[in-house]
PDB file of N, CA, C, O and CB in Angstrom:
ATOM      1  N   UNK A   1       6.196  15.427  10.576  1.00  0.00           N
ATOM      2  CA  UNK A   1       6.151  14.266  11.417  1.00  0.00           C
ATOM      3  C   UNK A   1       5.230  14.562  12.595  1.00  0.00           C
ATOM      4  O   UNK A   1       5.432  15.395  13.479  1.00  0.00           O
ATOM      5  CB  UNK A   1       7.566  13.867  11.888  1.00  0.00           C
ATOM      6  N   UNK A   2       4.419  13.927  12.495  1.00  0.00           N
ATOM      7  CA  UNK A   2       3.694  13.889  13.975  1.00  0.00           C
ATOM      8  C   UNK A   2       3.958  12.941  15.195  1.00  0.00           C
ATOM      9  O   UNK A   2       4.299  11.807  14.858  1.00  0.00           O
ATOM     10  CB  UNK A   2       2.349  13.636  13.749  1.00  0.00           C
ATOM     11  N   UNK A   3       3.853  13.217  16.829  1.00  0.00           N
ATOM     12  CA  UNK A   3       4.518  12.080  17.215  1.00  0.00           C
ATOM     13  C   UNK A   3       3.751  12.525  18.249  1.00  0.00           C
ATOM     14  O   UNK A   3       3.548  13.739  18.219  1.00  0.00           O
ATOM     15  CB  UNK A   3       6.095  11.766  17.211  1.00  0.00           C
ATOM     16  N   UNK A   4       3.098  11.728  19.454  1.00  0.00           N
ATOM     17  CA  UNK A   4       2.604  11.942  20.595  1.00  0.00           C
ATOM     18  C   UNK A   4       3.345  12.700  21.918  1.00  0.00           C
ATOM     19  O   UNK A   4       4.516  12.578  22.279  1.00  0.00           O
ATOM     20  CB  UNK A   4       2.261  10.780  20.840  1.00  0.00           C
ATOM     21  N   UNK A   5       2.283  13.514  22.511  1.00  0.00           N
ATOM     22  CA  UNK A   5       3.044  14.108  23.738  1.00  0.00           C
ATOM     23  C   UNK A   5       3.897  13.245  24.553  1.00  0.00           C
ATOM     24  O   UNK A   5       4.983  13.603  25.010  1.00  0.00           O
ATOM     25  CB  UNK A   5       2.115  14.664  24.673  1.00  0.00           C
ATOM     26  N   UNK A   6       3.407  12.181  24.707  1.00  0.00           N
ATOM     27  CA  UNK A   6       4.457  11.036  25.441  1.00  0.00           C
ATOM     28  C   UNK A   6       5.180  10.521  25.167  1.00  0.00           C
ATOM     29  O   UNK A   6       6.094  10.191  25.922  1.00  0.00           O
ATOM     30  CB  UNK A   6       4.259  10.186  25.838  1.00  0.00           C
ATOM     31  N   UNK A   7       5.077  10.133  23.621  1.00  0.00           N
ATOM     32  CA  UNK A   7       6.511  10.142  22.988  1.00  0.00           C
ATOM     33  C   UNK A   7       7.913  10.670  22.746  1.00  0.00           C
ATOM     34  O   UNK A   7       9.075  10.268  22.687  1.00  0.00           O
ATOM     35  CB  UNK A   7       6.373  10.176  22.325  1.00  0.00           C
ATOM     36  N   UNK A   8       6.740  12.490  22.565  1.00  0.00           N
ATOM     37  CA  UNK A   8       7.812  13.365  22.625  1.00  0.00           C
ATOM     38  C   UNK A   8       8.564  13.305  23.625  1.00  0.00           C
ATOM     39  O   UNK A   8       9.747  13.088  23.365  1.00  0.00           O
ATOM     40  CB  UNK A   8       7.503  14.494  22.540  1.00  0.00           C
ATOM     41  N   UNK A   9       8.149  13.483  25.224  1.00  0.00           N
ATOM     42  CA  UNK A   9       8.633  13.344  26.227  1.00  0.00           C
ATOM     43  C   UNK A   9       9.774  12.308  26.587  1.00  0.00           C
ATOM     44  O   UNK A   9      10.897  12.552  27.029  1.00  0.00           O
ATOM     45  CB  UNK A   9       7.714  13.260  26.801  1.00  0.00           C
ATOM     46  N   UNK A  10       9.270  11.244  26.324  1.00  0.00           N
ATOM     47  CA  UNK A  10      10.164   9.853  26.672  1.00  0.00           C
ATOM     48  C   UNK A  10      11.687  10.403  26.054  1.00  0.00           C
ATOM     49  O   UNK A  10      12.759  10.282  26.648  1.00  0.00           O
ATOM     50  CB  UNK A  10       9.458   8.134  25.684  1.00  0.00           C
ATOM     51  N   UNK A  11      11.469  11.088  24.591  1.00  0.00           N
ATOM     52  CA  UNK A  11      12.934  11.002  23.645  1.00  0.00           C
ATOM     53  C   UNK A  11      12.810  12.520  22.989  1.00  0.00           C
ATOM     54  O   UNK A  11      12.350  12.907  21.915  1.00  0.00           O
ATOM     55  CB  UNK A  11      12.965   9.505  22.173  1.00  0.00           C
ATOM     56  N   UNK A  12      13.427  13.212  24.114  1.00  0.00           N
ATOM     57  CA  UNK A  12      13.142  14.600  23.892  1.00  0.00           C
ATOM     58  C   UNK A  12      14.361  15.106  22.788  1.00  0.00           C
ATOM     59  O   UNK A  12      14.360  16.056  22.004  1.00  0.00           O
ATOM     60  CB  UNK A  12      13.150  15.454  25.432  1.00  0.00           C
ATOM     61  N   UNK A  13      15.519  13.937  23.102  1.00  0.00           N
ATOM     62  CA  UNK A  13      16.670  14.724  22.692  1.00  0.00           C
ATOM     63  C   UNK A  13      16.664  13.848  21.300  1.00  0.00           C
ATOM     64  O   UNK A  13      17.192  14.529  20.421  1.00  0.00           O
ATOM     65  CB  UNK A  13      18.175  14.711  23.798  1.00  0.00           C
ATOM     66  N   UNK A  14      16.284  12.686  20.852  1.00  0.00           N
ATOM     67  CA  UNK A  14      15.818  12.002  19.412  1.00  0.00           C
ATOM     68  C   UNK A  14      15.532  13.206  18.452  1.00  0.00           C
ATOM     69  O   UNK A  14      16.186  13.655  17.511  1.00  0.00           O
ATOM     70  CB  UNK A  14      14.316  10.983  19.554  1.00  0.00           C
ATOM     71  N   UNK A  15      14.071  13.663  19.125  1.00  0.00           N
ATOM     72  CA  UNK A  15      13.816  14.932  18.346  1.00  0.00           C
ATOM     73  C   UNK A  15      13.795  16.472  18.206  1.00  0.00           C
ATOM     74  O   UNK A  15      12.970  17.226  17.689  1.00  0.00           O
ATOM     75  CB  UNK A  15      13.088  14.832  18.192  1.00  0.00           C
ATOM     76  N   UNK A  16      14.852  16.670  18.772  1.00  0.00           N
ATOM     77  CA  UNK A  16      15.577  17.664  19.252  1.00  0.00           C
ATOM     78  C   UNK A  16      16.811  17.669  18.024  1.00  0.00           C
ATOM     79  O   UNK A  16      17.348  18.675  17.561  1.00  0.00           O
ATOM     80  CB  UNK A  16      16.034  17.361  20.902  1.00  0.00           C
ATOM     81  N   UNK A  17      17.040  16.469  17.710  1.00  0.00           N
ATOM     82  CA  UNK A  17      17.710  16.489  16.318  1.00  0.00           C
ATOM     83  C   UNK A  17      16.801  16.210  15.264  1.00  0.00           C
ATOM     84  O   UNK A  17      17.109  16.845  14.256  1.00  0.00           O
ATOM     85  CB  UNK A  17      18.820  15.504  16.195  1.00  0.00           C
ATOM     86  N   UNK A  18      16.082  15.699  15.162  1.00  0.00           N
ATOM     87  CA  UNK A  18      15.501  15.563  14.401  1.00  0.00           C
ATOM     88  C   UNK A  18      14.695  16.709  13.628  1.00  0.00           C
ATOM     89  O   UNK A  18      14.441  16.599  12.428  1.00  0.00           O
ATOM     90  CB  UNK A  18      15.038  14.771  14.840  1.00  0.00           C
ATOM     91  N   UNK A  19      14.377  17.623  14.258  1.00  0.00           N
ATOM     92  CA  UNK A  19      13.316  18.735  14.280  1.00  0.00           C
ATOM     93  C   UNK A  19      14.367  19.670  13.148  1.00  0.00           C
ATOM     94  O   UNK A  19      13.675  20.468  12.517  1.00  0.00           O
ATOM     95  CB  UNK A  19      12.889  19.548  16.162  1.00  0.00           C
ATOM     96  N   UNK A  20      15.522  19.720  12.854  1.00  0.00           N
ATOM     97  CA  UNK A  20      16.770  20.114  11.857  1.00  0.00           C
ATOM     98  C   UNK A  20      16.168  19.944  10.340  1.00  0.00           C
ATOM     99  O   UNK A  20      16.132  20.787   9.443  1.00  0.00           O
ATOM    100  CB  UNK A  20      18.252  18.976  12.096  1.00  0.00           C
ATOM    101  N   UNK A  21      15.794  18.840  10.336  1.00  0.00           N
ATOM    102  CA  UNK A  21      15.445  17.960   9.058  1.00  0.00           C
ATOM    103  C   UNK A  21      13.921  18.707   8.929  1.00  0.00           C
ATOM    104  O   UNK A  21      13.803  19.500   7.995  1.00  0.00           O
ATOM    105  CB  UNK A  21      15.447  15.946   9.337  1.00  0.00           C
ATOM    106  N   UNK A  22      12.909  18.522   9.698  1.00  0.00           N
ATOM    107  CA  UNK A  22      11.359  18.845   9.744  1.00  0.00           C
ATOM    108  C   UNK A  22      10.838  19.249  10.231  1.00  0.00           C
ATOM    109  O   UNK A  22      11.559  19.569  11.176  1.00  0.00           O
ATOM    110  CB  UNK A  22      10.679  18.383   9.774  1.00  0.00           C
ATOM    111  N   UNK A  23       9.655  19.697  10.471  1.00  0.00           N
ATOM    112  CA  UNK A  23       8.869  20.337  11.502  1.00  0.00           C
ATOM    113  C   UNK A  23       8.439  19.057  12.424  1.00  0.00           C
ATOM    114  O   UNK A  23       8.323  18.008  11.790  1.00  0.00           O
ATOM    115  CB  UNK A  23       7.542  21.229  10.842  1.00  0.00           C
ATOM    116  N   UNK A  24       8.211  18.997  13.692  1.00  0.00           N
ATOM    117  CA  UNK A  24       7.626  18.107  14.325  1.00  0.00           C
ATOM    118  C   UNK A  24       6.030  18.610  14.950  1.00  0.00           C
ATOM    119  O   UNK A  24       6.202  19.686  15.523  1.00  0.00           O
ATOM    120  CB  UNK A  24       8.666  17.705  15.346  1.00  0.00           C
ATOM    121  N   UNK A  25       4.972  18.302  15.001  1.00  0.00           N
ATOM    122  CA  UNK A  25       3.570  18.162  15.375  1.00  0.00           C
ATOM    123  C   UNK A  25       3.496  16.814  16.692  1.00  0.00           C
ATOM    124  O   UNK A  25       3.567  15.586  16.739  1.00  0.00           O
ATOM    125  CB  UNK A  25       2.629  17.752  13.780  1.00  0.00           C
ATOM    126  N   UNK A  26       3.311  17.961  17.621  1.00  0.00           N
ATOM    127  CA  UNK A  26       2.947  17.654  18.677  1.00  0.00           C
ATOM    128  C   UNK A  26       1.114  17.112  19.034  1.00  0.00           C
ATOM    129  O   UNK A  26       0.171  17.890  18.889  1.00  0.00           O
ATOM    130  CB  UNK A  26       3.462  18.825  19.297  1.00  0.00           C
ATOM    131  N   UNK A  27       0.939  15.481  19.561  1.00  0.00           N
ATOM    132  CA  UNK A  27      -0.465  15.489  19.276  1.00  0.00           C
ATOM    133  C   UNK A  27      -1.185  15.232  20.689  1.00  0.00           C
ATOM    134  O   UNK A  27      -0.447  14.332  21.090  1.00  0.00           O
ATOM    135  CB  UNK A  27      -0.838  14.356  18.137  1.00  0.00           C
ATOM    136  N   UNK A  28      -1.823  15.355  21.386  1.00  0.00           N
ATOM    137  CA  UNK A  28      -2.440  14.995  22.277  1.00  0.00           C
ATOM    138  C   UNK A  28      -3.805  14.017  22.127  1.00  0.00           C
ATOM    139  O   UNK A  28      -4.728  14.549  21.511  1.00  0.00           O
ATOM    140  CB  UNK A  28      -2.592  16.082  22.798  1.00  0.00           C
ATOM    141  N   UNK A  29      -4.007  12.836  22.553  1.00  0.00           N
ATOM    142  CA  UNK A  29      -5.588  12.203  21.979  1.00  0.00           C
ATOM    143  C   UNK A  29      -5.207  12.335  20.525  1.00  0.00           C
ATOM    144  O   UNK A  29      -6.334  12.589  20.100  1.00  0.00           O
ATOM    145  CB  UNK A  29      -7.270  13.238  22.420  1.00  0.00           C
ATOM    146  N   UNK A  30      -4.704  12.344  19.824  1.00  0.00           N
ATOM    147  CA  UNK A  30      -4.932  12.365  18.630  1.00  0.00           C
ATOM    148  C   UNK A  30      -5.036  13.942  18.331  1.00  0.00           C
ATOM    149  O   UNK A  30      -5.102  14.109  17.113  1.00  0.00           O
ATOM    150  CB  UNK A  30      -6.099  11.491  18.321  1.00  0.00           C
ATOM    151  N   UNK A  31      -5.068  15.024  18.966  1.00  0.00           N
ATOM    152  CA  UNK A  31      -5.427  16.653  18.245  1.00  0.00           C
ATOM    153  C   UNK A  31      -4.043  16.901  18.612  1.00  0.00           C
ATOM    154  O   UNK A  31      -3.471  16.295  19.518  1.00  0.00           O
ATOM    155  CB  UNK A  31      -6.832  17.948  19.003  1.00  0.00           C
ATOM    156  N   UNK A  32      -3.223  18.311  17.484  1.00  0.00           N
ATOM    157  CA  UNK A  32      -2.543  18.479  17.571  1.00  0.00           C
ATOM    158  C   UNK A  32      -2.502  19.724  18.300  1.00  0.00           C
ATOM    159  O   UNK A  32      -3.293  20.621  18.005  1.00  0.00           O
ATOM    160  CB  UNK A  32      -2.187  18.188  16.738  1.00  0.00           C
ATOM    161  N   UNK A  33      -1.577  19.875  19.308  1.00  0.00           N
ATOM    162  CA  UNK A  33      -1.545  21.104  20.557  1.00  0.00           C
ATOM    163  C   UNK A  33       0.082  21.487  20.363  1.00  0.00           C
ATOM    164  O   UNK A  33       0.581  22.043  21.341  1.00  0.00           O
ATOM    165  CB  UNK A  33      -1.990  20.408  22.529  1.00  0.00           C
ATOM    166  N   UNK A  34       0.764  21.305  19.470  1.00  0.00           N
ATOM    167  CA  UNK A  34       2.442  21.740  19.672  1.00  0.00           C
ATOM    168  C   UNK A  34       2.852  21.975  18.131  1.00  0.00           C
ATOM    169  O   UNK A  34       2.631  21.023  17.382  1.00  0.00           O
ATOM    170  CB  UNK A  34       3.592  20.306  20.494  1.00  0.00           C
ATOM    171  N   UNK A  35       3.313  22.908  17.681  1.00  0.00           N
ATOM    172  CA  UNK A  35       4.393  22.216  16.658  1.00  0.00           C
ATOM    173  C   UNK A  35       5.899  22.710  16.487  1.00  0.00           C
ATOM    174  O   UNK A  35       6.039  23.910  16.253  1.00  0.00           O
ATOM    175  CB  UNK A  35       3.828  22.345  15.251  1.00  0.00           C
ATOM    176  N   UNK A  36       7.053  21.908  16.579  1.00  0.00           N
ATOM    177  CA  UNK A  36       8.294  22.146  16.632  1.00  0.00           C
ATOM    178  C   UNK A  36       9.205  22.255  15.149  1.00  0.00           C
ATOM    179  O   UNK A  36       9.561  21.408  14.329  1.00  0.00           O
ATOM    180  CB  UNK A  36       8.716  21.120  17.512  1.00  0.00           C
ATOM    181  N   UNK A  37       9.348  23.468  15.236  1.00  0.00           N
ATOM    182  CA  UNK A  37      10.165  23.639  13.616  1.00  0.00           C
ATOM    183  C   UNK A  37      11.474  24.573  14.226  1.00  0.00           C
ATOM    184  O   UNK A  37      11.580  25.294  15.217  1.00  0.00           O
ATOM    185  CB  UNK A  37       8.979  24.758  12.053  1.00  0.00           C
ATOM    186  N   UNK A  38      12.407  24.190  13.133  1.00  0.00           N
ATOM    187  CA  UNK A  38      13.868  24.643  13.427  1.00  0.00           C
ATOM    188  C   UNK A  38      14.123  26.054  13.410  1.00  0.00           C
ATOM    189  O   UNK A  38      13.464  26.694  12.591  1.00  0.00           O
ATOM    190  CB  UNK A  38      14.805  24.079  12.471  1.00  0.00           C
ATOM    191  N   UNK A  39      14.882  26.640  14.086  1.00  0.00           N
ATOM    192  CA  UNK A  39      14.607  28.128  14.284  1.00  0.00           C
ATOM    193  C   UNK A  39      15.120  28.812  12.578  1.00  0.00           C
ATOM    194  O   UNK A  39      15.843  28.207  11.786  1.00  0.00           O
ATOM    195  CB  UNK A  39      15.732  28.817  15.873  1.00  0.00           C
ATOM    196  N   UNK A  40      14.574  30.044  12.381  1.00  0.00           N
ATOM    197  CA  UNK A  40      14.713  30.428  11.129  1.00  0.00           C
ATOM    198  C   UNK A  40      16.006  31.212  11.397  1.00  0.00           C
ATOM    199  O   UNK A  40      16.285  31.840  12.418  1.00  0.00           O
ATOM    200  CB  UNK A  40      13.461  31.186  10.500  1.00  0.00           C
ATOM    201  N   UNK A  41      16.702  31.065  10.347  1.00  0.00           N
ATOM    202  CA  UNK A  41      18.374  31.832  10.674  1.00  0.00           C
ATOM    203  C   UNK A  41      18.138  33.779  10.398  1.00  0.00           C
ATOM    204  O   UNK A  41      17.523  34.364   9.506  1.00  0.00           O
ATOM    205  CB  UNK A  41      19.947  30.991   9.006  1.00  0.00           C
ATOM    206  N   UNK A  42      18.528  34.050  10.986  1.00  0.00           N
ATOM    207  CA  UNK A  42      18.667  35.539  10.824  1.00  0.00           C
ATOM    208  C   UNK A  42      20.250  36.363  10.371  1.00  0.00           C
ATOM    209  O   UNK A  42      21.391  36.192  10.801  1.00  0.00           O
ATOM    210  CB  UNK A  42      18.205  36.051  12.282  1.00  0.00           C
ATOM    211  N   UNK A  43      19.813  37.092   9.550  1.00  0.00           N
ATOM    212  CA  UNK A  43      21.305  38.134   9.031  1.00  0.00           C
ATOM    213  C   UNK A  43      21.659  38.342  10.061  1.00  0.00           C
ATOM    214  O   UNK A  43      21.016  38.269  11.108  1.00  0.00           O
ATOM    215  CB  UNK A  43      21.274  39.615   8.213  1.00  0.00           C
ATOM    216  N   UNK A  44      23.104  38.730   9.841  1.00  0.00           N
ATOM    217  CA  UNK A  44      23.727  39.943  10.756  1.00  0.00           C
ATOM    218  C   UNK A  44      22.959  40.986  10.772  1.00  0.00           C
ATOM    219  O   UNK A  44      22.381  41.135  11.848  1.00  0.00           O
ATOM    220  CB  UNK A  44      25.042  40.483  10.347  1.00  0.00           C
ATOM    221  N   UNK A  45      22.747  41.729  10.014  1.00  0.00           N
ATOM    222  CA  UNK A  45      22.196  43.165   9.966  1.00  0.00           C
ATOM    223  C   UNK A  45      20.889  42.647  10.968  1.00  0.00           C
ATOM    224  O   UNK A  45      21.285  42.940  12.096  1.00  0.00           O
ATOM    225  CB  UNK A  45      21.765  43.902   8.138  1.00  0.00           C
ATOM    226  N   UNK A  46      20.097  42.282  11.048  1.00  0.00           N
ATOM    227  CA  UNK A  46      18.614  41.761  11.441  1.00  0.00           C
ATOM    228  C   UNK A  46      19.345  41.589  13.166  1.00  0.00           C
ATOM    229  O   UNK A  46      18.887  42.134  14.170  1.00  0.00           O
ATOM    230  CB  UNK A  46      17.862  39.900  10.361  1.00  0.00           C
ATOM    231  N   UNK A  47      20.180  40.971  13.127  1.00  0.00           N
ATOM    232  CA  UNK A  47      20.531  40.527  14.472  1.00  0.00           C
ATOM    233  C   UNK A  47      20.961  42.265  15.616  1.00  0.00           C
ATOM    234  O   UNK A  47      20.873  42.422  16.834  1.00  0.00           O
ATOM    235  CB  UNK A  47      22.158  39.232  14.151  1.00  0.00           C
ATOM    236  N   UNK A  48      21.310  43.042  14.746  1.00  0.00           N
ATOM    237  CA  UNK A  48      22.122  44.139  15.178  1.00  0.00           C
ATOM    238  C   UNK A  48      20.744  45.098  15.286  1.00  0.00           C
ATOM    239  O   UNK A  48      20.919  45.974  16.133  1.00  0.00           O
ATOM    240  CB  UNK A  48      23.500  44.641  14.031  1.00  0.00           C
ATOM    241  N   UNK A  49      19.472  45.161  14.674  1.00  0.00           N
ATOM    242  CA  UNK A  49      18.421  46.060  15.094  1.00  0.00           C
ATOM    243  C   UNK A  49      18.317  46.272  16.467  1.00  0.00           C
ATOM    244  O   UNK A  49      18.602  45.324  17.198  1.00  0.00           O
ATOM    245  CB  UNK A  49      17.213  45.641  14.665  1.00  0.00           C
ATOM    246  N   UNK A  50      17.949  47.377  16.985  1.00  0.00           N
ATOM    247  CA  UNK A  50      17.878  47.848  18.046  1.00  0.00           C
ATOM    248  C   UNK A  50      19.347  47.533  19.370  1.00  0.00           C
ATOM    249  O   UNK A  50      19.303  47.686  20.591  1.00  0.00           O
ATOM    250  CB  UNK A  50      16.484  47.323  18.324  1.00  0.00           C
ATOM    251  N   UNK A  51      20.508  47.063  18.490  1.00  0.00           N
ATOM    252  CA  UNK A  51      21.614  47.297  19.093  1.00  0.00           C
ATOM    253  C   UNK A  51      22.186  48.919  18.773  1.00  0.00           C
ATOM    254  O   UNK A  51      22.490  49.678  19.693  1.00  0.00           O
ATOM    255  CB  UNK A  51      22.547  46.146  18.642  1.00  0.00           C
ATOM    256  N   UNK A  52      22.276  49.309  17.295  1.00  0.00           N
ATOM    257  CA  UNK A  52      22.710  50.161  16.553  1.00  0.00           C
ATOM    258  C   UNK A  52      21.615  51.444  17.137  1.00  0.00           C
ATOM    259  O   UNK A  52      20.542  51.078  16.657  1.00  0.00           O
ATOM    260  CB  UNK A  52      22.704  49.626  14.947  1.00  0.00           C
ATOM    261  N   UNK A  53      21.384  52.518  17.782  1.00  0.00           N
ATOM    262  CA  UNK A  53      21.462  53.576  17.937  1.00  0.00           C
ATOM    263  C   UNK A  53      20.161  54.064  16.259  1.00  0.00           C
ATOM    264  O   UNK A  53      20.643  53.792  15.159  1.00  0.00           O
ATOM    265  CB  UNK A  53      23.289  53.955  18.107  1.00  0.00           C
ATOM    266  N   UNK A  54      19.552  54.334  16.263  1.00  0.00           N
ATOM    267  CA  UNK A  54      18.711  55.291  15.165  1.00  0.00           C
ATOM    268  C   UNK A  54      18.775  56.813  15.239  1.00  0.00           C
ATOM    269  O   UNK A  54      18.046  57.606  14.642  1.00  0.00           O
ATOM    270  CB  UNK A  54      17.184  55.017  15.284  1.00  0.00           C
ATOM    271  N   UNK A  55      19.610  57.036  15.938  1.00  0.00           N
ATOM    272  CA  UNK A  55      19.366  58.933  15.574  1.00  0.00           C
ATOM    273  C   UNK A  55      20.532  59.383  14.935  1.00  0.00           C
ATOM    274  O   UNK A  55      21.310  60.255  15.320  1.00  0.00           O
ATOM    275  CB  UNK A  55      19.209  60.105  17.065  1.00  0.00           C
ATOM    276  N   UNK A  56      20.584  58.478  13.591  1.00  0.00           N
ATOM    277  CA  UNK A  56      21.310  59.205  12.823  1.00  0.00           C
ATOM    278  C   UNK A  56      22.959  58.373  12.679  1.00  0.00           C
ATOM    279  O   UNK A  56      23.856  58.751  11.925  1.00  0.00           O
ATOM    280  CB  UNK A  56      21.264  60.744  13.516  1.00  0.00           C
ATOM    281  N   UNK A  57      23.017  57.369  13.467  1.00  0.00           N
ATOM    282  CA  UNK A  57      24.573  56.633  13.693  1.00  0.00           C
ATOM    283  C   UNK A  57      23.681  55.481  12.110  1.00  0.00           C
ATOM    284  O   UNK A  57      22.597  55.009  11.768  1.00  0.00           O
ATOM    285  CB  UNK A  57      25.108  55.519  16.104  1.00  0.00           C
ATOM    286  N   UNK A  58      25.216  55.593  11.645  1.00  0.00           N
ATOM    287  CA  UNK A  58      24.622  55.144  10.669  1.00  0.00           C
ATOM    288  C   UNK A  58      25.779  53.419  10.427  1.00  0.00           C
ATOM    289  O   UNK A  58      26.404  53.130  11.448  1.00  0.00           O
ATOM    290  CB  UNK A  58      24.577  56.563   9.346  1.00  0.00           C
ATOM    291  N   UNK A  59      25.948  52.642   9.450  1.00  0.00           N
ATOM    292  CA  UNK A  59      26.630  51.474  10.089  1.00  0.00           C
ATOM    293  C   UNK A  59      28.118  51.564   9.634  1.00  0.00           C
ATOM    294  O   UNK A  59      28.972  50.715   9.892  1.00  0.00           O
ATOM    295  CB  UNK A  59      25.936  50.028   9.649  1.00  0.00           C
ATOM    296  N   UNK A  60      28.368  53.048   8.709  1.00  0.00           N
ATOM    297  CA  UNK A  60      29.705  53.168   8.064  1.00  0.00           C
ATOM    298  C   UNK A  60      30.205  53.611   9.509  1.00  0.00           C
ATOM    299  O   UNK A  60      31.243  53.063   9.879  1.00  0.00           O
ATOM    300  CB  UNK A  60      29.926  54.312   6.606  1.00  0.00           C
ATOM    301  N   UNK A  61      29.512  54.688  10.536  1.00  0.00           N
ATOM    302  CA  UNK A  61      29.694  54.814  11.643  1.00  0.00           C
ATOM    303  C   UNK A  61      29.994  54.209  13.098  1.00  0.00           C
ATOM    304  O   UNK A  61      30.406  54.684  14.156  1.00  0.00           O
ATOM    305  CB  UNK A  61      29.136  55.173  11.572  1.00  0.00           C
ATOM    306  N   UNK A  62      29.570  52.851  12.628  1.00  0.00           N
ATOM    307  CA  UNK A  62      29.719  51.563  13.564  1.00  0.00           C
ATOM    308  C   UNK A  62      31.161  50.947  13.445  1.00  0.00           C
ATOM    309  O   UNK A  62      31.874  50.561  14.371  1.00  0.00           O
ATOM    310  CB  UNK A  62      28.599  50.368  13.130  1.00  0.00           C
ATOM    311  N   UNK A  63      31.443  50.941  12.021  1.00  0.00           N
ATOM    312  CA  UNK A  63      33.092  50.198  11.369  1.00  0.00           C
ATOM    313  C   UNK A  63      33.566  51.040  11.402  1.00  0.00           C
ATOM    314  O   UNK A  63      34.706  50.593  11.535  1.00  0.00           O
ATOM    315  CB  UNK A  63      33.467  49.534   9.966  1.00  0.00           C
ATOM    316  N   UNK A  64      33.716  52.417  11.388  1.00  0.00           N
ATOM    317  CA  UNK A  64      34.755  53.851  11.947  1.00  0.00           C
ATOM    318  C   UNK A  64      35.047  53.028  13.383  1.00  0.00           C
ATOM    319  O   UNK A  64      36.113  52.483  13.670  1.00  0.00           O
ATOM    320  CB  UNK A  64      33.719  55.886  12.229  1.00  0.00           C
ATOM    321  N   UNK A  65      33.875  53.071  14.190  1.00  0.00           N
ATOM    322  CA  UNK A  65      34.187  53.122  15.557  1.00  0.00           C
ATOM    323  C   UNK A  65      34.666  51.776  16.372  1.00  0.00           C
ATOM    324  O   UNK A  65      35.182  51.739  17.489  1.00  0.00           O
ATOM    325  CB  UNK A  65      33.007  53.644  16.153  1.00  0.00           C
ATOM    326  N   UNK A  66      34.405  50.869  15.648  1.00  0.00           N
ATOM    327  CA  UNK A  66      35.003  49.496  15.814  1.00  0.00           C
ATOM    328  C   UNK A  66      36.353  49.405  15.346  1.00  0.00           C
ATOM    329  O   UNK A  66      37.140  49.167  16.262  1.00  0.00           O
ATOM    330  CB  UNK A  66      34.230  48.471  15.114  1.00  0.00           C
ATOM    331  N   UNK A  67      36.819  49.507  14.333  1.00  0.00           N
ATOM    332  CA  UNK A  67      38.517  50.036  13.389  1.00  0.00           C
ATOM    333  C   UNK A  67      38.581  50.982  14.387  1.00  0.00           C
ATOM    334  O   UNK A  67      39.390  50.433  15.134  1.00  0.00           O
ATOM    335  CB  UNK A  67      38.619  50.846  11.397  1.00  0.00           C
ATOM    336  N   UNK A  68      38.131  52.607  15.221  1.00  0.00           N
ATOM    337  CA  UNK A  68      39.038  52.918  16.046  1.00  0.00           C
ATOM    338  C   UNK A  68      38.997  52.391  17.634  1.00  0.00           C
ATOM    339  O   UNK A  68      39.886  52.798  18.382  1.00  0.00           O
ATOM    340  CB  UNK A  68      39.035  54.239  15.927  1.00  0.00           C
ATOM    341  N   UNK A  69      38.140  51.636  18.066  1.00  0.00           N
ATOM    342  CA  UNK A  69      38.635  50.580  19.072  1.00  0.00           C
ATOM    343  C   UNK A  69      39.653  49.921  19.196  1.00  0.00           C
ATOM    344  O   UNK A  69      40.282  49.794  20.246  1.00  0.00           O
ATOM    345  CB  UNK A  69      38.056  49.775  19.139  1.00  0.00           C
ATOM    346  N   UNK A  70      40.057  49.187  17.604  1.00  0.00           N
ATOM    347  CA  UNK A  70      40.706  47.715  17.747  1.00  0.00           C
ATOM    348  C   UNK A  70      42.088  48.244  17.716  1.00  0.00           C
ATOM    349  O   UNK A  70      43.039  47.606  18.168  1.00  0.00           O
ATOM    350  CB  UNK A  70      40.345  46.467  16.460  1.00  0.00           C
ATOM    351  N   UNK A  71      42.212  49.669  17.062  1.00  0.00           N
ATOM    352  CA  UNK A  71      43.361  50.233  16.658  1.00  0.00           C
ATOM    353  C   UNK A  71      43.959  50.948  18.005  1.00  0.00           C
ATOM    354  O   UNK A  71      45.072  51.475  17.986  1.00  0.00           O
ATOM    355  CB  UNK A  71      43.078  51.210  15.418  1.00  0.00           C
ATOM    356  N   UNK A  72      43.256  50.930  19.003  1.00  0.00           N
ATOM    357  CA  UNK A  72      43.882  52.021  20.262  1.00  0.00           C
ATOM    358  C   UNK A  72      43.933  50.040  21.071  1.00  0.00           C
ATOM    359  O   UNK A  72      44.478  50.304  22.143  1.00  0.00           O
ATOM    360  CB  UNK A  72      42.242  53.971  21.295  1.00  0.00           C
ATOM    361  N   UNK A  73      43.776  49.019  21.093  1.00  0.00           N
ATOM    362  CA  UNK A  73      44.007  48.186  21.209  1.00  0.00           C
ATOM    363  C   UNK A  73      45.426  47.553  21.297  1.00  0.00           C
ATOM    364  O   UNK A  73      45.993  47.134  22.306  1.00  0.00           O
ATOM    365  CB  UNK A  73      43.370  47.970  20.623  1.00  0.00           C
ATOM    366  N   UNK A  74      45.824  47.577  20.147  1.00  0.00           N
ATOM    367  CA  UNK A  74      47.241  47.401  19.536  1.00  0.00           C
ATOM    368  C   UNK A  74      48.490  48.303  20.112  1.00  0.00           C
ATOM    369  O   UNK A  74      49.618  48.172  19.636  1.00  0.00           O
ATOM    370  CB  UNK A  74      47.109  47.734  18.004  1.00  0.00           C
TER     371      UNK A  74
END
């Protein structure tokens, strides 16, 4: 969908849902200067990079240490 900068503006939150369904193309004069597409979903694992430690902690090491958190919890 293409839709003008001023359009976009006027009804930001129209396509703010809309953008779910499609990519939106932002146009200025007629050239396109924007384009709005829905964010791409990411794994867990992907989300946890550079949370998790690399020297060697490995993720059986993460659920040890989470199970003995929840368990001194209780």
């Amino acid at each position: 969908m293409e839709v003008t900068a001023t359009e976009f503006k006027k009804n930001l939150g129209k396509y703010l849902t809309l953008v779910n369904k499609e990519e939106i193309i932002i146009t200025r004069n007629g050239i396109p200067i924007a384009q709005i597409s829905p964010p791409k979903k990411k794994s867990i694992v992907n989300q946890l990079i550079g949370i998790i430690p690399d020297d060697g902690y490995s993720l059986d090491d993460a659920r040890m240490e989470r199970l003995l958190r929840n368990e001194d919890s209780i």
